[in-house]
C-alpha positions as CSV (number, residue, x, y, z in Angstrom):
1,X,106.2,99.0,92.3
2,X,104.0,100.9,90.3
3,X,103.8,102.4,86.4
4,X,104.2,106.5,86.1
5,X,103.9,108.4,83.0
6,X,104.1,111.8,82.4
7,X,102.0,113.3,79.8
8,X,103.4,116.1,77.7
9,X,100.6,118.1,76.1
10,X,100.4,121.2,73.9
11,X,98.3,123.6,75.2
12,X,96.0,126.3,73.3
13,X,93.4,128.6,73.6
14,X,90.2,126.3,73.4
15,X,89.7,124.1,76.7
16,X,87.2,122.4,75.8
17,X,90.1,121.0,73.3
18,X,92.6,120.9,75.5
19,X,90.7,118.8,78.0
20,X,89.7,116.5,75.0
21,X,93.4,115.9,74.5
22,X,94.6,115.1,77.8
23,X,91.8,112.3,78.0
24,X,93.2,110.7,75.1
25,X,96.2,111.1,76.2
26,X,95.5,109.3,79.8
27,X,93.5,106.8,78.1
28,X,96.7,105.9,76.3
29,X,98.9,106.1,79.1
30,X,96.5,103.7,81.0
31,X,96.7,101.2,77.9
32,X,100.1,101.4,78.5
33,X,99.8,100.4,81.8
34,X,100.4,103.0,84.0
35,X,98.9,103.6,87.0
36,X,99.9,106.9,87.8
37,X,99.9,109.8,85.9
38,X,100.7,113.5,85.6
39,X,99.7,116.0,83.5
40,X,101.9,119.2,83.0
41,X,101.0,122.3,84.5
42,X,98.1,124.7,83.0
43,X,97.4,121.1,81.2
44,X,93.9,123.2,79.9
45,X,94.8,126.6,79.6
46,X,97.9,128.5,78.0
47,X,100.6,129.3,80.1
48,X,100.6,132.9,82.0
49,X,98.8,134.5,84.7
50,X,97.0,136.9,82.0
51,X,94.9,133.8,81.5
52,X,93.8,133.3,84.9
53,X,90.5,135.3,85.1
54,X,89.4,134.0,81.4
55,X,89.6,130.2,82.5
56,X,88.9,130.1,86.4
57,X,86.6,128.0,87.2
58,X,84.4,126.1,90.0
59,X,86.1,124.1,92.5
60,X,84.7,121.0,92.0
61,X,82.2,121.7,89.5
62,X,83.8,123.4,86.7
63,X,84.7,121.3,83.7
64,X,88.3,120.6,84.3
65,X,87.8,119.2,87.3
66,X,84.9,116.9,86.0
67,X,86.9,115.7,83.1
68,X,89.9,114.5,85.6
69,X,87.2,112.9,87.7
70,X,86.0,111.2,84.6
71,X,89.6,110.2,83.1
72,X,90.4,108.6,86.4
73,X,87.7,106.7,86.8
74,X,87.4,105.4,83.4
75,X,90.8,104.6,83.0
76,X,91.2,103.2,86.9
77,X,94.2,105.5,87.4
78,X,95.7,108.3,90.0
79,X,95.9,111.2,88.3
80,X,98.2,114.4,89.6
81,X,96.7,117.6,91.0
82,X,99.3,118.4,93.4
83,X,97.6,117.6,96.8
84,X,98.2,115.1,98.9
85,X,94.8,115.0,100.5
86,X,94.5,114.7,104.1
87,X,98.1,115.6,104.9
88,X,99.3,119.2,105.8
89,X,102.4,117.9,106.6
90,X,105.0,116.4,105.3
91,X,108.6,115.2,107.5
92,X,112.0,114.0,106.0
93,X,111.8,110.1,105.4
94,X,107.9,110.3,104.3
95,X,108.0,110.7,100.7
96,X,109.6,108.9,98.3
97,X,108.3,110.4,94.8
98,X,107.7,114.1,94.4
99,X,106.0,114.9,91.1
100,X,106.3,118.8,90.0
101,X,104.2,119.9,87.3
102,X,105.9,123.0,85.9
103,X,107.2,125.3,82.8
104,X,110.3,126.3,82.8
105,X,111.0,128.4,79.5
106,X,113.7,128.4,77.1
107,X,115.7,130.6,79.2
108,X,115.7,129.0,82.3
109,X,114.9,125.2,81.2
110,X,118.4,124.6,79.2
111,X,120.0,126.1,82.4
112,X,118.0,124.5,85.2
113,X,115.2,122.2,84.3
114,X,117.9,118.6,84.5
115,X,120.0,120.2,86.7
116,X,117.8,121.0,89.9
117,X,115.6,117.8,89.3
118,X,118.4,115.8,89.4
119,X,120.2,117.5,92.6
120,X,116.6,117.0,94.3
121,X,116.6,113.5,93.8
122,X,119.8,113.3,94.6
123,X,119.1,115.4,98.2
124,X,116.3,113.3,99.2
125,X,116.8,110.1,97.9
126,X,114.0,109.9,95.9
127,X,112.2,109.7,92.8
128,X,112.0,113.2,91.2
129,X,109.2,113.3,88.1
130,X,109.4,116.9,86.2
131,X,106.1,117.5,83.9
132,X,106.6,120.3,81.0
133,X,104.1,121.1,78.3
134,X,105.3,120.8,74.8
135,X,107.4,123.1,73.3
136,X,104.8,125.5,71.0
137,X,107.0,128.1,69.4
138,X,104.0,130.0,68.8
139,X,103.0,130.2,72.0
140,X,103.2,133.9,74.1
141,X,105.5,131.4,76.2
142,X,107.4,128.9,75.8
143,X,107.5,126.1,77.4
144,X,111.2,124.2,77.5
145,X,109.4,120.6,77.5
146,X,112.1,117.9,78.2
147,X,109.7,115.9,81.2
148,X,111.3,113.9,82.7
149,X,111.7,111.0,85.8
150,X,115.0,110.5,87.7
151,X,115.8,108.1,90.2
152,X,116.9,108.2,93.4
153,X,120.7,107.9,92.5
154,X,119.7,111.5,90.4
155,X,120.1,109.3,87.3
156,X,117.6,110.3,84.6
157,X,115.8,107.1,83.7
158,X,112.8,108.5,81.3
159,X,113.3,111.3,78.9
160,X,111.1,113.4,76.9
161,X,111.6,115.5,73.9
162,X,109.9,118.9,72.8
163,X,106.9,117.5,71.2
164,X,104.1,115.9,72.8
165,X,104.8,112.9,74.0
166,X,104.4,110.5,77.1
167,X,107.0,108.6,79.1
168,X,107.2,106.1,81.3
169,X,109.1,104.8,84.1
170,X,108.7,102.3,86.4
171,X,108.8,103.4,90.2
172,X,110.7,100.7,92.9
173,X,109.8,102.1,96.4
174,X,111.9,99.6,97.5
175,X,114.7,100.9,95.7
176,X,114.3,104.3,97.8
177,X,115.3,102.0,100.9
178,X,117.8,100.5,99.3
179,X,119.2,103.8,98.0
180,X,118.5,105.1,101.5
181,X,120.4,102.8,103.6
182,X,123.5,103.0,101.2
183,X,123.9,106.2,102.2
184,X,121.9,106.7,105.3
185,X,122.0,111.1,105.3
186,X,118.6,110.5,106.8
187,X,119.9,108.5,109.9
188,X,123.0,110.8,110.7
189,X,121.7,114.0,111.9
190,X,123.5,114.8,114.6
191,X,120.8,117.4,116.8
192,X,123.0,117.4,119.5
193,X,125.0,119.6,117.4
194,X,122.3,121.5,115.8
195,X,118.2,121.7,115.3
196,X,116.2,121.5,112.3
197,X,113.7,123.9,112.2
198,X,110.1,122.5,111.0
199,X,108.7,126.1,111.0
């Protein structure tokens, strides 16, 4: 079992700023004991792919990526970049947690954002953590917020507002078993009836 907390920033123009918060921000999270932790997608930049060129940066050298080294070693945490090194594949029955940075806006969050996180836990029996920035009405867009962790039952079991915030849950691997041999989809395919492709 470990502790997971998703941080829910607001984002603006100035990254030097923005990577200042999301320090703070882990180091409280780590206070709090987690061990794992997830920042929301374009934690230091806003929000839109007319921002790309003005805050690229070296791979590993730029300052984003030497402020996460720093924040995970300082605070003896995982933190979330969306790679799971070493691995370029990944089979049914291997994962138990799948965290997805995104930003859903207000369109499509009130419509989707619970919704599909919950029906992919539910899928693939497994822990399902959604990571939003905060809601900045100001903002060219706007994020939805709402991060959240559901189990794998597709029960929501750590909820976040619009505002920054960070949330908590903790995660029971064994609990993915248990939900897993309940109802054992995994165990049932029948390919004498019909192939999954792996393509």
């Amino acid at each position: 079992m470990f502790k997971l907390a998703l941080i829910q920033l607001k984002v603006g123009r100035d990254k030097t700023l923005n990577l200042a918060n999301a320090s703070k921000a882990v180091a409280t999270a780590a206070s709090n004991g987690a061990n794992v932790i997830s920042l929301p997608e374009c934690f230091n930049s806003p929000y839109g792919t007319g921002y790309f060129a003005e805050y690229a940066e070296s791979v590993p050298q730029g300052p984003s990526c030497n402020a996460l080294q720093s924040m995970a070693s300082k605070n003896k945490v995982f933190l979330i970049d969306g790679e799971l090194l070493g691995k370029t594949q990944l089979y049914a029955g291997d994962c138990r947690l799948i965290i997805y940075p995104g930003a859903f806006n207000m369109t499509t969050g009130p419509a989707h954002w619970e919704l599909l996180a919950r029906a992919r836990a539910l899928d693939n029996q497994l822990y399902v953590a959604v990571n939003s920035p905060a809601r900045d009405p100001d903002a060219e867009y706007v994020a939805w917020g709402h991060s959240s962790i559901i189990d794998p039952w597709g029960r929501v079991i750590s909820k976040a507002g619009v505002e920054e915030e960070i949330i908590y849950a903790d995660i029971n691997l064994a609990y993915v078993d248990e939900v897993r041999q309940s109802i054992p989809v995994h165990t049932q395919k029948r390919n004498d009836i019909y192939k999954l492709s792996r393509a």
